[in-house]
Phi, psi and omega in degrees: 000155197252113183259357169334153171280353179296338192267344177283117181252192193240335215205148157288339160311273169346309183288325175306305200256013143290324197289334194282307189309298179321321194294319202297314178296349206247330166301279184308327172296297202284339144311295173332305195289316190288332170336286174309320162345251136009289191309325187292306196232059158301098193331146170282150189303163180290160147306310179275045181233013199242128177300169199293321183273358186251000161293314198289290183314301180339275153346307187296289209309319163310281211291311165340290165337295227251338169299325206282304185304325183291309177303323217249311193315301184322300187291327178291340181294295156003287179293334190238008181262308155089028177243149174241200196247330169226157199268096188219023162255103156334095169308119195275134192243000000 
């Protein structure tokens, strides 16, 4: 609760113009928030304004990725399949 000498009014007036200052601070927030917004999911710059080497950085980090994603698939198929890539269990004759 707000003990400010601001909450005690005198008038409807008083109540006008606390209530007009709040919209306003309530505004000037919500700009601020949509600001923030925006910013959070803004398309990334185009690939061709990015120079030859962070195109190049770009490429490792992809494929780094998606090599690092093929092994962890791999090992879990592994793990709960209990199949290998190659056949290297001997046949009992």
């Amino acid at each position: 609760m707000n003990t400010d000498d601001s909450s005690t009014y005198r008038s409807l007036s008083d109540i006008h113009i606390r209530k007009e200052m709040l919209l306003k601070d309530i505004r000037k927030d919500d700009e601020q928030i949509r600001s923030m917004w925006k910013e959070l999911f803004r398309r990334p710059e185009p690939t061709t304004a990015l120079t030859p080497s962070r195109r190049f950085n770009t490429l490792i980090n992809t494929g780094a990725g998606l090599l690092d994603a093929a092994i962890l698939g791999w090992k879990l198929y592994h793990k709960f399949s209990g199949k290998t890539l190659f056949n290297t269990k001997k046949k009992k004759r």
